[in-house]
C-alpha positions in Angstrom: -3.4 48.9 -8.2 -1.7 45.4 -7.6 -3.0 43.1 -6.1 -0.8 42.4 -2.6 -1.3 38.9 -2.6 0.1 38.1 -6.2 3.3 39.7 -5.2 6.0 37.3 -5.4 7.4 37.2 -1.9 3.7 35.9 -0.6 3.1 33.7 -3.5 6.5 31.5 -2.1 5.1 31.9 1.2 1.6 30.4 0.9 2.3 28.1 -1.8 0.9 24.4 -1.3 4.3 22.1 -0.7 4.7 19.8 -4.0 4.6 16.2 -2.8 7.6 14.6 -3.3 7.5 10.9 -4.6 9.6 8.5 -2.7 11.6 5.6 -4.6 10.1 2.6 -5.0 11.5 -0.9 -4.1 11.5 -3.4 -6.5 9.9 -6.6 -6.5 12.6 -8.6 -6.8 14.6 -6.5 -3.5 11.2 -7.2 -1.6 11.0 -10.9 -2.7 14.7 -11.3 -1.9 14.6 -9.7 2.0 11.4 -11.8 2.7 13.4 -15.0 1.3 16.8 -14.5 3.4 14.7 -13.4 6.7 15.3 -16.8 9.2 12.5 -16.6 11.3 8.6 -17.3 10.3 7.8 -14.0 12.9 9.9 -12.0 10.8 8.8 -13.6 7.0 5.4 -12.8 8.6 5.9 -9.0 9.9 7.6 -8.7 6.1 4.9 -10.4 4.5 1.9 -8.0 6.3 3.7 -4.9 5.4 4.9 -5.6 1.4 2.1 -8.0 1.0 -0.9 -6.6 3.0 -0.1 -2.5 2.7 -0.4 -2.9 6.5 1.5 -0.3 9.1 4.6 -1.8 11.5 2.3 -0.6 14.3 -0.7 -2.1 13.1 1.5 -5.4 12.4 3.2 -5.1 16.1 -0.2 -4.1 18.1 -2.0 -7.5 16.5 -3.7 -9.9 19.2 -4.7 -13.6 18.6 -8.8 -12.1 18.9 -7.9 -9.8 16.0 -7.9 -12.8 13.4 -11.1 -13.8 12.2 -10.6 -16.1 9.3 -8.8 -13.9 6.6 -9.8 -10.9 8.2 -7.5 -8.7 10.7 -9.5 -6.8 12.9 -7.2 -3.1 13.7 -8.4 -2.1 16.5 -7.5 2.4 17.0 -6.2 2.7 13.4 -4.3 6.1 12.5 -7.7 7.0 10.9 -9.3 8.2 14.1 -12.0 5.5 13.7 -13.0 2.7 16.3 -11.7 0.1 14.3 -10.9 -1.1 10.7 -10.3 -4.3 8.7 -7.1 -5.8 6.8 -7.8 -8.7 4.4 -4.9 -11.3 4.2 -4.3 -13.8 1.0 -5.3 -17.0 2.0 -1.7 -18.4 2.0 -0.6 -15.3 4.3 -3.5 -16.2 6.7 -2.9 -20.2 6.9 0.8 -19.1 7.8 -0.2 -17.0 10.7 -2.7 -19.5 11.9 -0.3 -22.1 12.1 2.2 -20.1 13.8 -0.2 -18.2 15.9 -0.9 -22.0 16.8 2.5 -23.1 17.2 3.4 -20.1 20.0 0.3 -21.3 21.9 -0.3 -17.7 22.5 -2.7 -16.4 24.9 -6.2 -15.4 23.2 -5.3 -11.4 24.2 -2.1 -11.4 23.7 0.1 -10.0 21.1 0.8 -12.0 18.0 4.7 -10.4 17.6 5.4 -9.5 21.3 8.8 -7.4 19.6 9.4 -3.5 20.0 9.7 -1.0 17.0 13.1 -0.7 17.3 14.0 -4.5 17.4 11.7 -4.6 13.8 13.3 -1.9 12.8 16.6 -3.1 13.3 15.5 -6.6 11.9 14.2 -4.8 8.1 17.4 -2.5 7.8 19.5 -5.9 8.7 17.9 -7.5 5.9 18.1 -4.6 3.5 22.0 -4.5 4.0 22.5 -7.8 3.3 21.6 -6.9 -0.2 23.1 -3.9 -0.1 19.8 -1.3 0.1 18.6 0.7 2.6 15.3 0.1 3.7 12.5 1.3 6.7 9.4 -0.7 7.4 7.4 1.9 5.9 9.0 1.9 2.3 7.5 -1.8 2.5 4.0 -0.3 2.6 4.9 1.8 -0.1 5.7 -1.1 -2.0 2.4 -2.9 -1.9 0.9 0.1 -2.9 2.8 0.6 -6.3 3.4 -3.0 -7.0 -0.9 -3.4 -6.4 -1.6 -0.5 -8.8 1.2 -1.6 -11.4 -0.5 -4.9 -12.1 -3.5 -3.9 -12.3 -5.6 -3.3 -9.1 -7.6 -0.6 -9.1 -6.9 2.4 -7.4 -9.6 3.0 -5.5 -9.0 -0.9 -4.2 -5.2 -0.4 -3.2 -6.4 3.1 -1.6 -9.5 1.9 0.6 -8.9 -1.8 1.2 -5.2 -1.9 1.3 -3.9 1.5 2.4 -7.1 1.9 4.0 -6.7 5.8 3.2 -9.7 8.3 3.3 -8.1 10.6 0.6 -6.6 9.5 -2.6 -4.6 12.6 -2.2 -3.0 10.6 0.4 -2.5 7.4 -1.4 -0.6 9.6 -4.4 2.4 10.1 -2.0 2.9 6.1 -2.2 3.3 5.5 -5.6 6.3 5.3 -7.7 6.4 8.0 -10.0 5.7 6.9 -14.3 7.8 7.1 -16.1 8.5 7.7 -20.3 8.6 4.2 -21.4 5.7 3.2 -19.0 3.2 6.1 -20.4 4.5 5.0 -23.6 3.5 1.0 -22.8 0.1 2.1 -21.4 -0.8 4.0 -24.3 0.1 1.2 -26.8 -3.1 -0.7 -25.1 -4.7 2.2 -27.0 -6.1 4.2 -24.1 -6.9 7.1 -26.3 -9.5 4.5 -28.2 -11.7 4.7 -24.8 -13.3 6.9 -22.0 -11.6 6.9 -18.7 -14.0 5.1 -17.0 -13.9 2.6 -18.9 -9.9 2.3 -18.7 -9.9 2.5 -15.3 -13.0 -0.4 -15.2 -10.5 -2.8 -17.5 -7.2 -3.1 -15.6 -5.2 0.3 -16.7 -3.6 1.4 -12.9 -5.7 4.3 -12.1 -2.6 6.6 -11.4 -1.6 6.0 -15.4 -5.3 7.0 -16.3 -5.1 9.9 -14.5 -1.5 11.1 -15.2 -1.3 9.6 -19.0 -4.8 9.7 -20.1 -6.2 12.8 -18.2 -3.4 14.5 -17.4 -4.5 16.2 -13.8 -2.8 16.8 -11.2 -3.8 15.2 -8.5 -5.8 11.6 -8.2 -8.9 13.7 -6.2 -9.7 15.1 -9.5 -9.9 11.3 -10.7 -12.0 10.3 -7.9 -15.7 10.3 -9.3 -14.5 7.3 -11.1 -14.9 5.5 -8.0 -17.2 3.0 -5.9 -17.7 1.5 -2.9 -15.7 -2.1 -2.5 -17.1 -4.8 -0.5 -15.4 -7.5 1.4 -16.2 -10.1 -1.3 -14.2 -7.8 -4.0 -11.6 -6.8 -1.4 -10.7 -10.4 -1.1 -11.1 -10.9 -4.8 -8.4 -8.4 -5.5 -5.9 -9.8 -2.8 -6.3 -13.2 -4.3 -5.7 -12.1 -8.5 -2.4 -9.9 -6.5 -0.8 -12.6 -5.1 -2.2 -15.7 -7.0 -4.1 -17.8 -4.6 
């Protein structure tokens, strides 16, 4: 007797949704709407989102007491949890200082006092004027893929700047290898080591996974990872971005 549930109809029905990989921007799109924007409120909004991984609500709901240093303190995160931290690059955090300075704003008040909509509108401007169409999220995206691709490690650009709790999660924001990327990779001679130890000497985690181990999903990757302190978080922000 057959079994009902391997009949074709219900296998369609209850089948897990494939998750779609979204482009990518490139860095020189990103560099080039962060250079035209006219305002240091909107380089900075730009800069947190494509620099920091950071959400546009989480850039928008920022108050002068949430800046400790190089630390942003996000206070209700999408997580669920009390409260979570955002490490900035020490050039990103000198900026805000000095504008957070310059606006004189109250201690509780909010950093970029600007709706959704008027950032919105601000980052599709800046997209059109080199002709791409672009959301404030796809900037987010881009930190993520542009982290991993030079060599952050996963489990970095997942907990400290995606700040996600399921790698599962964190697959959805990267740009999808391709051919002449597996090809580079492997040219480092990946197949000469273990996983780990690819993973623990700069190959991008997603490569290991996809090239080297071929699974499915980053989850089945995850035992390669450990807990990241602040010290490292801050470490990794400063080899991304130079300072």
């Amino acid at each position: 007797m057959k079994n009902p549930c391997q009949d074709s109809t219900m296998v369609k029905a209850f089948k897990s949704p494939r998750m779609k990989q979204k482009d990518i921007l490139s860095r020189e799109s990103v560099d080039e709407i962060i250079y035209r924007s006219k305002k240091i409120r909107d380089r900075l909004i730009l800069e947190l989102q494509a620099r920091r991984g950071m959400r546009i609500g989480e850039v928008l709901n920022l108050r002068v007491t949430d800046i400790t240093d190089r630390k942003l303190m996000i206070l209700q995160p999408k997580s669920g949890k009390d409260s979570e931290v955002a490490f900035m690059t020490e050039s990103i955090a000198k900026r805000l200082s000095e504008y957070v300075r310059g606006c004189q704003h109250d201690p509780e008040s909010r950093i970029f006092p600007i709706c959704y909509s008027s950032a919105l509108s601000m980052v599709r401007k800046l997209g059109e004027k080199i002709g791409i169409q672009i959301r404030p999220h796809d900037l987010r995206r881009y930190s993520a893929t542009y982290a991993s691709r030079n060599g952050i490690p996963l489990e970095v650009v997942s907990k400290v700047l995606l700040r996600h709790q399921d790698l599962k999660t964190t697959q959805m924001y990267l740009g999808k290898i391709t051919d002449t990327e597996a090809i580079r990779w492997m040219d480092v001679d990946l197949r000469r080591y273990s996983a780990t130890y690819a993973s623990r000497n700069g190959i991008p985690l997603e490569v290991v996974s996809k090239v080297l181990l071929r699974h499915q999903y980053l989850k089945t990757t995850q035992m390669y990872l450990g807990k990241i302190t602040d010290t490292e978080a801050i470490r990794w922000m400063d080899v991304l971005h130079g300072n």
